[in-house]
N, C-alpha and C positions, 0 to 999 in steps of 0.2 A: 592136101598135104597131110602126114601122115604126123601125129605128134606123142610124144612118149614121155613120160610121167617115171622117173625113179625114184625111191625112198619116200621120206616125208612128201614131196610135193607131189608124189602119186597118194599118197597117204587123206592129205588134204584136199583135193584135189576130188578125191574118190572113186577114179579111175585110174586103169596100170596105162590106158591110150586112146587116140579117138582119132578118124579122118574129116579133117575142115576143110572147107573153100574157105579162104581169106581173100574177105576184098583188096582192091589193089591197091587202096593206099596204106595198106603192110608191106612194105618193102626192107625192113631191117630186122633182125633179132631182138632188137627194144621194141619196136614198130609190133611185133608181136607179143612181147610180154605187154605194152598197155592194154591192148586191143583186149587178151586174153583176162587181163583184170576187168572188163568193161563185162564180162560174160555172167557175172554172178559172183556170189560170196565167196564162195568155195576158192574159183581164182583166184581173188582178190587178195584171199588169207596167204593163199599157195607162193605167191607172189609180193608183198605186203612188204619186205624188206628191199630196195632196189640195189643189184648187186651182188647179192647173197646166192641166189638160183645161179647155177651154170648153165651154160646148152653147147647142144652140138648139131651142127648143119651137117645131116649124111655122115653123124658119126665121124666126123672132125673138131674139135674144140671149137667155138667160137667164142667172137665176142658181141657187144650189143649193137655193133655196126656193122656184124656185117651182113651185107646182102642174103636174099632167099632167094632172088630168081633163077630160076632153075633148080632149087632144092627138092628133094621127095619127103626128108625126116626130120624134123625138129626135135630134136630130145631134153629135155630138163631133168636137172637134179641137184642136187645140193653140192657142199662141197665136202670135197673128199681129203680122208686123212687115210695114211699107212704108214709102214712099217716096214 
């Protein structure tokens, strides 16, 4: 699965993206932010508030429940303000 990194949490992070095999018992968008905490420091920071990080499954908003199977793109970022 293909995973992508906006703003700060690409920042933190210290990459803009990266392709994972995720064992199978990731099965939710939380399911992958723990997992992704468990990888080293840098996630752990990236990730460190619960909540706070957005994601998008295929570039659809999610939320932490829901499912990945059959996703291609995980995306994370912060949260956004405008105008």
């Amino acid at each position: 699965m293909k995973l992508v990194y906006f703003a700060w949490v690409r920042e933190r992070i210290g990459r803009p993206d990266e392709t994972l095999d995720l064992p199978p018992e990731v099965a939710t968008v939380a399911d992958l932010v723990a997992w992704l905490k468990g990888r080293g420091e840098e996630y752990a920071y990236a990730f460190e508030t619960e909540g706070v990080v957005r994601a998008a499954v295929d570039r659809v908003h999610a939320k932490p429940e829901t499912h990945l199977a059959g996703a291609r793109e995980v995306a994370f970022f912060p949260p956004m303000t405008g105008g």
